[in-house]
C-alpha positions in Angstrom: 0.0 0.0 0.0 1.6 3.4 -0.8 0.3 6.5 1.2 0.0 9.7 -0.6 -0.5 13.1 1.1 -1.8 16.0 -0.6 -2.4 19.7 0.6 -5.0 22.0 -1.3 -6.0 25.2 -1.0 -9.3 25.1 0.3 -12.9 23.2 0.1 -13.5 23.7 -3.7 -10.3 21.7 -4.3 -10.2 19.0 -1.7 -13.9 17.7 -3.4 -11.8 18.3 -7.2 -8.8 16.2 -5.9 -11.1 13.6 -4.0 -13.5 13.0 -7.0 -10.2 12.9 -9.1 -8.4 10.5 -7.3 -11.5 8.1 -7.3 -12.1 8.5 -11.1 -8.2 7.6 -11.8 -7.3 5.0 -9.1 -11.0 3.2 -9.5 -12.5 3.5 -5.6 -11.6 0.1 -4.9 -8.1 0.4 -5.2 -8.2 3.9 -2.8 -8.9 5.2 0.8 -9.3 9.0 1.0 -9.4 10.2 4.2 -9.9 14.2 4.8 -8.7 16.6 7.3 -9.3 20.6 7.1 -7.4 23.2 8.7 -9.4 24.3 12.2 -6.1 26.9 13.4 -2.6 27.8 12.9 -1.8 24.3 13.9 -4.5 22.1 14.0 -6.5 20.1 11.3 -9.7 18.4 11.9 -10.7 15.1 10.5 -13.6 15.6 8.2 -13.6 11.8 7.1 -11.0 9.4 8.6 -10.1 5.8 7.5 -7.5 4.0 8.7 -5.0 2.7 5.9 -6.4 -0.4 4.5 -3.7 -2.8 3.2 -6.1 -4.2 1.0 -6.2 -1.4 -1.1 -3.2 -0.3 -3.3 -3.5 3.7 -2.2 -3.9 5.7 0.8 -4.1 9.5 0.4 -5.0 12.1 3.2 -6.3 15.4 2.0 -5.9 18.1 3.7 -7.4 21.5 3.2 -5.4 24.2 4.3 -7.8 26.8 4.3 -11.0 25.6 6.5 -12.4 27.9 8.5 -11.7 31.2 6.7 -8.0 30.8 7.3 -5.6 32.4 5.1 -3.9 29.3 2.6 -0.4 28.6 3.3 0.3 25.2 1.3 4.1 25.2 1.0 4.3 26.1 4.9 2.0 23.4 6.1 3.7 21.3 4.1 6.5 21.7 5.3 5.6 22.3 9.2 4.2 18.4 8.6 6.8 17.1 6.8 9.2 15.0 9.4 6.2 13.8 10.6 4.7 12.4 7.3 7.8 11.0 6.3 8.1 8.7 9.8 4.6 8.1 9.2 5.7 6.4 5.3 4.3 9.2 2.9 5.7 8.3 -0.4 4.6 11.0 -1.8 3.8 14.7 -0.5 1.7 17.4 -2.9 0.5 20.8 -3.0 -2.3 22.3 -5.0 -2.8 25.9 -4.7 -4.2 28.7 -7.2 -1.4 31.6 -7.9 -4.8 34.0 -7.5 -4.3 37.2 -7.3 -0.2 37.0 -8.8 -0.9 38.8 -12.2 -0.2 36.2 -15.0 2.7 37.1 -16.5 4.4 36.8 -12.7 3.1 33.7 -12.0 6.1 31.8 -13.5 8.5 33.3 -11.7 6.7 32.9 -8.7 6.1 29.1 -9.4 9.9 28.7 -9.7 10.4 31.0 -6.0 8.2 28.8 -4.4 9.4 25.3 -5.3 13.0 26.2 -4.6 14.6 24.4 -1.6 11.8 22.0 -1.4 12.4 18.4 -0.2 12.7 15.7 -2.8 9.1 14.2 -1.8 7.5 17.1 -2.2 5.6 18.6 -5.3 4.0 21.9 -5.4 1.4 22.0 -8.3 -0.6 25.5 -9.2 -4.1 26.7 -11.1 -3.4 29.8 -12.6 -5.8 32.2 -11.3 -8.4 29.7 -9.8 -9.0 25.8 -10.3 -12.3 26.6 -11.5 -10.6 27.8 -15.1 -10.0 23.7 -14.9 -13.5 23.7 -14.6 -14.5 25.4 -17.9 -11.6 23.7 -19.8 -14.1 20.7 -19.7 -17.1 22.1 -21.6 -19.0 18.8 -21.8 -20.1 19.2 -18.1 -22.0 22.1 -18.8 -24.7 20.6 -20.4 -25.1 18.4 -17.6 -25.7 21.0 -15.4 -28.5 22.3 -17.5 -29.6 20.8 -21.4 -30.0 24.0 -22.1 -26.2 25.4 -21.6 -24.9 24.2 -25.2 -21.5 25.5 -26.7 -23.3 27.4 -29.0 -25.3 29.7 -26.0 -22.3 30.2 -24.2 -19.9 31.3 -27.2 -22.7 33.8 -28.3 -23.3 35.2 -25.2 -19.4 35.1 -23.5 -18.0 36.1 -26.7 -15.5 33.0 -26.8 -15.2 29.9 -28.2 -15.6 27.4 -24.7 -13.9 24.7 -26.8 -10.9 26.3 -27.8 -10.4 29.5 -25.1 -7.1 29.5 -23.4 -8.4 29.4 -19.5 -5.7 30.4 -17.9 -6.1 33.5 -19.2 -9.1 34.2 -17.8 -8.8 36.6 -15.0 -11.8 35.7 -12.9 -12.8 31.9 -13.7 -15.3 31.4 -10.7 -16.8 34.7 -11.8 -16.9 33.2 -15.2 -18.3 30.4 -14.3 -20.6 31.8 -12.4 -22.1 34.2 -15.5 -22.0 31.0 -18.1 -24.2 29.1 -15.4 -26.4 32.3 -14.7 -27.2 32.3 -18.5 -29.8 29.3 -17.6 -30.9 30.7 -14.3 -28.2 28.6 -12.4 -25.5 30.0 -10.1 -22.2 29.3 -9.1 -20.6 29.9 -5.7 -17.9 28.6 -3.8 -19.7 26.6 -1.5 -20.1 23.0 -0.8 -23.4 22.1 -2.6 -22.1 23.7 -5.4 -18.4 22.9 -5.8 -19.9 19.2 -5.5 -22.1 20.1 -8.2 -20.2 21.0 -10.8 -17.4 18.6 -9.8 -19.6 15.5 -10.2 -20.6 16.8 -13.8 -17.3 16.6 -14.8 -16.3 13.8 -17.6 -13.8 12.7 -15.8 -12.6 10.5 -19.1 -12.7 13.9 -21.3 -10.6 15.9 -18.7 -7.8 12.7 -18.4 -7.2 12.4 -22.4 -8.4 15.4 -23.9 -8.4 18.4 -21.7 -5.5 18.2 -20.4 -3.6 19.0 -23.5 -5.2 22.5 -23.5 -4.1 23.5 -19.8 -0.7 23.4 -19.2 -1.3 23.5 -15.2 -4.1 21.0 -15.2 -1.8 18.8 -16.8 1.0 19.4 -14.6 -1.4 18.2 -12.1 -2.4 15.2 -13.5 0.1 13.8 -14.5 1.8 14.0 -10.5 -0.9 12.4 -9.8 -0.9 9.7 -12.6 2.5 9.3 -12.0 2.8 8.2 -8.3 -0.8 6.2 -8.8 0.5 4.6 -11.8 
């Protein structure tokens, strides 16, 4: 069994990575258990399993940013990092957005941050916010609502949703949230709806196809396909 730890930024990306993880390692083959940041120092188990040798994979999410606490991914990382290692974590990753680092910094800022860290660590990034990852894959619109086609969301947004480059959009959870209110629908970042849109996702579509659209999604998961793999 290999244990996996991963730290997020916040709620909207611990359901992503969970949902992810279950699409890619098949749910037999995984434990997920999830713990979310309560204070400075202390995270609270939001769903605990114990490590089942049974199963090939054992990840702990934790989301660094529960209870309105500012993110700091790298520096609980690293805080838990002796700690993980005695406790045989193969593998340690971070996911954070580079929100609000304006885009043509957020390179240099990718290479600040990952200098110095320890070989078992990984620092992954969303440019902007994870919900550009979100429109990348188009198809889940639709399931959402019939009525959201390609066709009413290019005339309306004044982009093509199949070919726009996401990472360039400043805003994506605003966007999101004005393709969805073109139906009625709304988009916040809040449980119900982070679950929402994250179980409409084609899963299959975002692992072969989207990814070769977003350089930063497939950064992601391909870390992830790595170590599962």
């Amino acid at each position: 069994m290999k244990k996996i730890a991963i730290f997020v930024e916040g709620q909207t990306e611990q359901i992503f990575v969970e949902k992810l993880l279950t699409e890619i390692a098949h749910e037999h083959n995984i434990t997920i258990s999830v713990e979310r940041k309560t204070n400075k120092n202390e995270f609270t188990v939001l769903k605990g399993f114990e490590p089942n040798e049974d199963k090939r994979y054992y990840v702990l999410i934790k989301d660094c940013r529960g209870g309105g606490l500012v993110s700091c991914v790298r520096s609980d990382i690293l805080e838990a990092y002796d700690r993980m290692i005695i406790e045989n974590y193969e593998n340690i990753i971070g996911l954070r957005d580079l929100y609000p680092i304006p885009i043509a910094e957020t390179q240099k800022f990718e290479d600040t941050i990952n200098d110095g860290l320890p070989e078992k660590v990984k620092l992954c990034f969303a440019i902007r916010e994870i919900e550009a990852w979100f429109i990348a894959e188009y198809k889940h619109f639709s399931k959402i609502d019939n009525r959201l086609t390609n066709e009413i969301i290019n005339q309306n947004r004044g982009y093509d949703v199949e070919t726009i480059d996401v990472e360039g959009i400043e805003s994506p959870a605003i966007e999101l949230h004005n393709i969805y209110k073109l139906v009625g629908k709304s988009y916040e970042k809040t449980k119900n709806k982070a679950e929402r849109t994250v179980n409409a996702i084609a899963y299959d579509d975002l692992y072969l196809s989207t990814v070769g659209r977003v350089k930063r999604l497939k950064q992601f998961v391909s870390t992830i396909d790595e170590i599962l793999r």
